[in-house]
C-alpha positions in Angstrom: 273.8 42.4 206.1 271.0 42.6 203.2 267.7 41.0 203.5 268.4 39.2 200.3 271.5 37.7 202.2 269.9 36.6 205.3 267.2 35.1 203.5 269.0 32.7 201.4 271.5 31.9 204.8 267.7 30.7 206.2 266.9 28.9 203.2 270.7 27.1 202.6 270.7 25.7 205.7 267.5 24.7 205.7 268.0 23.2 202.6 270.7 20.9 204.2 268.3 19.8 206.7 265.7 18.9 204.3 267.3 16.5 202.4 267.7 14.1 205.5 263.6 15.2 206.1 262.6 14.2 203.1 264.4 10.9 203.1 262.8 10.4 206.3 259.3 10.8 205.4 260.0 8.9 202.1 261.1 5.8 204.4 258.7 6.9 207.1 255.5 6.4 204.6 256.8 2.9 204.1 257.1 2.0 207.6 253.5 3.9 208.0 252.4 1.6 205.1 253.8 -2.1 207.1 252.3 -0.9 210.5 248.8 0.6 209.4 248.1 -2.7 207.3 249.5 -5.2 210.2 248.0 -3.8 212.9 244.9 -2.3 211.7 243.2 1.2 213.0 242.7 0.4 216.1 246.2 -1.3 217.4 248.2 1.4 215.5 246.1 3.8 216.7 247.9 2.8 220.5 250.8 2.4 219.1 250.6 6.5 218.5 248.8 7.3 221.9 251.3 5.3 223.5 254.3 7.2 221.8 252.6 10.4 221.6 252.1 10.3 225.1 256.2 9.8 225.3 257.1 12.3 223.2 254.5 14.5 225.2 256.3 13.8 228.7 260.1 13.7 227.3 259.2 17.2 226.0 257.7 18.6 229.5 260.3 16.5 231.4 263.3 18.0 229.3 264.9 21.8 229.4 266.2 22.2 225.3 269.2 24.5 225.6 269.7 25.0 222.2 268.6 28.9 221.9 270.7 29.7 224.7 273.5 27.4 223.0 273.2 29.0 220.0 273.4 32.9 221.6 276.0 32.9 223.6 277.7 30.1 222.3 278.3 32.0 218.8 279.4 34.9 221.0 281.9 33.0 222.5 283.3 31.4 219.2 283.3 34.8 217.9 285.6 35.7 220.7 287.5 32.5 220.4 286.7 31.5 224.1 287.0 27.5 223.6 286.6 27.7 227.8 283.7 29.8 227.7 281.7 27.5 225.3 282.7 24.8 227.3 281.8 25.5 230.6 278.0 26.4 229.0 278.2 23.2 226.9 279.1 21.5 230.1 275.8 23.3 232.6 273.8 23.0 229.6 274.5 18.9 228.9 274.0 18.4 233.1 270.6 20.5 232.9 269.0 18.3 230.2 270.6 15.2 232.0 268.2 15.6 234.8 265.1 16.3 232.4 266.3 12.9 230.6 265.6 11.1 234.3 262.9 12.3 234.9 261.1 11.9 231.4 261.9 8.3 231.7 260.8 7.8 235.5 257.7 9.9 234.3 256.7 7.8 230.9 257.3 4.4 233.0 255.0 5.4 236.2 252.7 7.6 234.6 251.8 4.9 231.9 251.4 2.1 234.2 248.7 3.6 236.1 247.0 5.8 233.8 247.5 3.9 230.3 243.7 2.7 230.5 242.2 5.8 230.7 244.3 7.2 228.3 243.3 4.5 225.8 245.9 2.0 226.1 245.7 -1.8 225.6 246.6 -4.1 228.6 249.7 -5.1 226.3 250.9 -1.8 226.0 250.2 -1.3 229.9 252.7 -3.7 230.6 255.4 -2.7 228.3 254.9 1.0 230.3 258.5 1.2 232.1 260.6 -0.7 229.4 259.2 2.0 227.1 260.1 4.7 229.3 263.0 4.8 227.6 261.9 6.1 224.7 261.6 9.4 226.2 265.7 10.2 225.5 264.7 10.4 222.1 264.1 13.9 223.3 267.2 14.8 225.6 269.5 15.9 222.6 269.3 19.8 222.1 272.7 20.5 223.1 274.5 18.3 221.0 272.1 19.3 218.1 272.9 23.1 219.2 276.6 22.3 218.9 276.7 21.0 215.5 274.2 24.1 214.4 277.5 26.2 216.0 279.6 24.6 213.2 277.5 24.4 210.8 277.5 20.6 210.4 273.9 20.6 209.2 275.0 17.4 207.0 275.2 15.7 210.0 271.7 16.6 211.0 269.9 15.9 208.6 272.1 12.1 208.4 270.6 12.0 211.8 266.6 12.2 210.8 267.3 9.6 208.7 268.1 7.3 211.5 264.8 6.7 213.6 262.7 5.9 210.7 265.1 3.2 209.3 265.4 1.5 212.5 261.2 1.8 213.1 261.1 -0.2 209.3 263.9 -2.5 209.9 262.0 -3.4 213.4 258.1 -2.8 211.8 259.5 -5.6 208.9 260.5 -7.9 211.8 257.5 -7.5 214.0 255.1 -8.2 210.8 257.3 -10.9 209.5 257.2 -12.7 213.0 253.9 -12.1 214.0 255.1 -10.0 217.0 252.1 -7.8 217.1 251.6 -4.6 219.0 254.3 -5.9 221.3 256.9 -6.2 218.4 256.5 -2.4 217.2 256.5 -1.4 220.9 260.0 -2.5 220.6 260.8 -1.3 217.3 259.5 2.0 218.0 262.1 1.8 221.4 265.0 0.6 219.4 264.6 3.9 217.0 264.5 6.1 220.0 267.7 4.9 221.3 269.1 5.4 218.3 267.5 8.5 217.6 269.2 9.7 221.2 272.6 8.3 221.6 273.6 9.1 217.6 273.3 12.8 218.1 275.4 12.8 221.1 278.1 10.6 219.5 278.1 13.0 216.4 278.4 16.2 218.6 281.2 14.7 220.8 282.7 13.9 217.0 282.7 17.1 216.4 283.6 18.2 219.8 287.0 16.0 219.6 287.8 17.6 216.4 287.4 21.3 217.5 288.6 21.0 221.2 289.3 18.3 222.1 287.5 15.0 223.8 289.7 15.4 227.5 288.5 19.2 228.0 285.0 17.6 228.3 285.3 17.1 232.0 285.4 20.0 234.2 284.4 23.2 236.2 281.2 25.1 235.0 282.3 27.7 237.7 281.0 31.1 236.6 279.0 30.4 233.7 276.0 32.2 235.0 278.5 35.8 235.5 279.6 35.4 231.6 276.8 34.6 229.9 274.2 37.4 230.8 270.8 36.6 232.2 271.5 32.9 231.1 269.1 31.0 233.2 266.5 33.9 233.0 266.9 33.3 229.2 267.0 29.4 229.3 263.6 29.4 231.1 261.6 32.0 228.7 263.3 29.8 225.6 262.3 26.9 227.5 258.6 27.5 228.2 257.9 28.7 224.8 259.2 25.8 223.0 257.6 23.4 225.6 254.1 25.1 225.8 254.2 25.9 221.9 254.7 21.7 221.1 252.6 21.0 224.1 249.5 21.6 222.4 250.1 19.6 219.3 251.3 16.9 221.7 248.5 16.5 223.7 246.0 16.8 220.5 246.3 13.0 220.3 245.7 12.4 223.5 242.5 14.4 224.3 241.1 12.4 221.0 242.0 8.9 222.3 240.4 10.0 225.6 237.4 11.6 223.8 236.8 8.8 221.1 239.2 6.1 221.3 242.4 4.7 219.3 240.7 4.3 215.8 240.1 7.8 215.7 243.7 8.7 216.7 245.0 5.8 214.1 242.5 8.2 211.3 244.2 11.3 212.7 247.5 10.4 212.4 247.3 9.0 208.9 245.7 12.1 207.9 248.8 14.1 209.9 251.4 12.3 208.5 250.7 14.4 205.2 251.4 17.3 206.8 254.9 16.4 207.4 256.2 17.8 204.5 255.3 21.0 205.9 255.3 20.5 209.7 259.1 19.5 209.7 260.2 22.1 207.7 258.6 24.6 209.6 260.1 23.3 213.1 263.7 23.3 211.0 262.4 27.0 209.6 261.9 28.1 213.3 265.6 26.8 214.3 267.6 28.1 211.3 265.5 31.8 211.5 266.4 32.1 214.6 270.0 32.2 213.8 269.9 34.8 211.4 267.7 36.7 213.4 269.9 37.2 216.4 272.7 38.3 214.1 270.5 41.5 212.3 269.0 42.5 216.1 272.6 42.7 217.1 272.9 45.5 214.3 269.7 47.1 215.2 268.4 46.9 212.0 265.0 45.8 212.9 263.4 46.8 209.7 265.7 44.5 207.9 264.0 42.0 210.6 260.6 43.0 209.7 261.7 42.2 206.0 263.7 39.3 206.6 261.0 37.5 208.1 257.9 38.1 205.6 259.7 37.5 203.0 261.2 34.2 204.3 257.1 33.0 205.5 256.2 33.5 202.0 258.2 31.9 200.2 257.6 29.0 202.5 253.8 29.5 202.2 253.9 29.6 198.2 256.1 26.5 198.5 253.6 24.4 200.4 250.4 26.0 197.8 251.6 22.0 195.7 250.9 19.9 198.6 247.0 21.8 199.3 246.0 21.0 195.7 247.0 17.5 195.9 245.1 16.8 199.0 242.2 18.7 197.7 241.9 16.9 194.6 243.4 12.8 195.3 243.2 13.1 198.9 241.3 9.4 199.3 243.8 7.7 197.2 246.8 9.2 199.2 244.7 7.7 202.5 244.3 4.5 200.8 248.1 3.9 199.5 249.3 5.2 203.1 247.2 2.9 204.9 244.7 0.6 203.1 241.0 1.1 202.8 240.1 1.0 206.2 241.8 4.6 206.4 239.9 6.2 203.6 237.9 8.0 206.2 241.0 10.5 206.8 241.3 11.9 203.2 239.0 14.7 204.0 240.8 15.5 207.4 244.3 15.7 205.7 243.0 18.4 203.5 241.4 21.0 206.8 245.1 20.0 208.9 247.4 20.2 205.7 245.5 24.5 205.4 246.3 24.2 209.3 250.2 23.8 208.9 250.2 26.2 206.0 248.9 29.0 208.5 251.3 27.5 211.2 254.5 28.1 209.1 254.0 31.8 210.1 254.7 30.3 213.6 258.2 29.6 214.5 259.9 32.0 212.5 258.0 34.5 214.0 258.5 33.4 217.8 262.1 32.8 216.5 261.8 36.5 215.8 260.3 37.4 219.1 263.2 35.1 221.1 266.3 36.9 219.1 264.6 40.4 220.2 264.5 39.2 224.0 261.2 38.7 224.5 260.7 35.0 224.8 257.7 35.5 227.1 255.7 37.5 224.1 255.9 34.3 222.3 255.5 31.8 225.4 252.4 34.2 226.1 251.2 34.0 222.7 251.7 29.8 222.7 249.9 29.3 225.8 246.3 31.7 225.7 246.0 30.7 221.9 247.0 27.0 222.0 246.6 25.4 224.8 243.4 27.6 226.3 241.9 26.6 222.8 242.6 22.9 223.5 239.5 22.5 225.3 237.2 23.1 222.0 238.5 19.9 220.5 236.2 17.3 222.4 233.3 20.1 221.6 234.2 19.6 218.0 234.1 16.4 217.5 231.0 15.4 219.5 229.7 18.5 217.1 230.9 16.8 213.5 232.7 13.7 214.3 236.6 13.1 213.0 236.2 16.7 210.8 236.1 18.3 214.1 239.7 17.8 214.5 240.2 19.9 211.1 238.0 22.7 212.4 239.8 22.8 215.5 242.6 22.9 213.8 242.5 25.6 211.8 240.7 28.0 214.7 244.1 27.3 216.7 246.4 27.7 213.8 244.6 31.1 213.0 244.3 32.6 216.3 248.2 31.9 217.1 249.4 32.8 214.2 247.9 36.3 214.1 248.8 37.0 217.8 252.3 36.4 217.0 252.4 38.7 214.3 250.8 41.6 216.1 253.2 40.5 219.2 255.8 41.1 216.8 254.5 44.5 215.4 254.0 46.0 218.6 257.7 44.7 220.0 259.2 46.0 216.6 258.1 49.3 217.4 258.9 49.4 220.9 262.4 48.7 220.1 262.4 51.0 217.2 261.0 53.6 219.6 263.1 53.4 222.5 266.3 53.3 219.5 265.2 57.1 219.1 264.4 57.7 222.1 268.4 56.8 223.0 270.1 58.2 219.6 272.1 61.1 220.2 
């Protein structure tokens, strides 16, 4: 395998998944565009804290199998084990069940009671438990780990297509009908249900197709014995990826605490230009990590090494377009997302837009980290430089207001990303060393 190969394997698929991404955002900015102007900064900004605070408890609540879906499971299609895959599809699906329970029990309670001191209006309060729902939007790794298997990355990126159109379709309603906060509580609901059960009807699609729909049911008997260190695996995979998005996640929340919903509503307008980077580099993460496991089972870890940097900077140089258009029409961007009452975010977009360009050394780099076997390097790595940073955000905004966020971003962003890297270094050469070490 040449490094020129397994670069543009990263790149093809994540080509594929891009094109649903950038539909998306396109229909995303015009469902941005209906809210921001309906309900003005400081109803849309608890619209956000209100879903942020979902997303943030569907991502503790669930256990993602997808990295342990994706190792094994290849290992056993490569074997032609239709049983094997099976059986871990089937532990793997009844694992995230129970996170899917829970995040829904947890969003309900833990809204009702704490919503107001989180930021919440009364209205949203009461909507607490029917929104609870909105937490399955994040119990869907495994099916999304199945299609990766086949490489139905069409279907994928079909799928990110489908929340945003259901949050316009509803976002059109609620403004047309005067529903208020209320009506995009429910639109924002409907496109998580969506978002959640289409996913799952696509994988079992595919599923029928390749195995057939009756062998879903039964035994997971001995999945642990044939898939080496499984669990041990699942929960290093797990706790980086939950600990690693557990800091962006909880970003909003410490600033609707801190200063209230108008300063999240200016945050997340200023964010939402960052998509065009941050989603890629999540997808980057996913497909890397692919490629990745395949050259460590060769050894090759300077073809790794290679691999990687290569890959980060040709993302990096892609993004450079995106920097100079926030730098130089930054206010107008604010203005068309949002109206005038959001101009205040132009100069934030530009300090988190340089954040997510450092970041997109990130998750191909933990992705790295994971396929060598050290999960906890990267979980490590997440936690001391994200969240045990988390606490300088309050500091910097009582210090300079809504740029604070920038600055706080960028400190995180740096510090994590250059951790990683020497993480990876120093676990390159440990396996390089202990290769000679063993060579006959």
């Amino acid at each position: 395998m040449s490094q020129t190969t397994a670069v543009q394997r990263i790149y093809s698929k994540l080509g594929r998944l891009l094109t649903g991404k950038v539909a998306a955002g396109i229909i995303g900015i015009i469902h941005l565009g209906i809210s921001t102007r309906t309900l003005g900064p400081d109803k849309f900004g608890v619209l956000i804290l209100v879903s942020g605070f979902t997303t943030m408890i569907g991502g503790i609540a669930e256990f993602p199998s997808w990295h342990a879906i994706l190792r094994y499971g290849s290992d056993a299609l490569a074997n032609n084990n239709q049983d094997r895959l099976l059986r871990l599809l089937r532990f793997t699906t009844f694992i995230e069940a129970i996170g899917g329970v829970i995040a829904v029990l947890s969003v309900g309670l833990l809204g009702t009671f704490l919503g107001k001191s989180l930021g919440w209006s009364q209205d949203a309060i009461n909507f607490a438990i029917p929104f609870g729902f909105a937490a399955l939007a994040s119990i869907r790794s495994v099916p999304t780990a199945y299609l990766q298997l086949y490489d139905r990355y069409d279907l994928i990126a079909f799928h990110a297509t489908l929340q945003p159109i259901v949050r316009t379709i509803g976002a059109v309603l609620a403004a047309t009908t005067g529903a208020g906060l209320r009506g995009f509580l429910w639109a924002w609901l409907a496109a998580a249900l969506v978002e959640w059960s289409s996913m799952w009807l696509m994988a079992l699609f595919e599923l029928h197709k390749h195995i057939g729909i009756k062998r879903i049911w039964g035994p997971t008997r001995g999945v642990l014995k044939e898939n080496e260190r499984l669990f041990a695996f699942m929960l290093g995979a797990n706790a980086d990826t939950t600990f690693g998005d557990l800091a962006d996640r909880l970003v909003p929340q410490v600033i609707g605490w801190w200063s209230g919903s108008t300063t999240v509503a200016l945050f997340n307008l200023a964010q939402r230009a960052t998509v065009f980077i941050a989603q890629p580099a999540e997808l980057f993460g996913r497909t890397a990590y692919a490629e990745f496991a395949q050259i460590v089972t060769t050894g090759d870890t300077p073809l790794l090494k290679r691999t990687l940097f290569r890959a980060i900077g040709i993302a990096i140089g892609a993004s450079i377009p995106l920097v100079l258009l926030a730098a130089f029409i930054g206010k107008p961007i604010a203005s068309l997302l949002g109206g005038h009452k959001f101009n205040a975010a132009a100069p934030l977009m530009l300090w988190l837009i340089l954040a997510q360009v450092i970041l997109l050394i990130v998750p191909p780099t933990s992705a790295a980290l994971v396929a060598l076997g050290s999960p906890g390097l990267s979980l490590s790595a997440n936690i001391s430089c994200r969240l045990l940073l988390l606490p300088l955000l309050p500091l910097c905004l009582t210090w300079i207001g809504l740029q604070g966020i920038g600055l706080y971003s960028i400190t995180a962003a740096t510090t994590t990303a250059l951790a990683l890297v020497l993480l990876l270094f120093w676990k390159i050469k440990s396996v390089s060393h202990t290769a000679v070490l063993v060579d006959p």
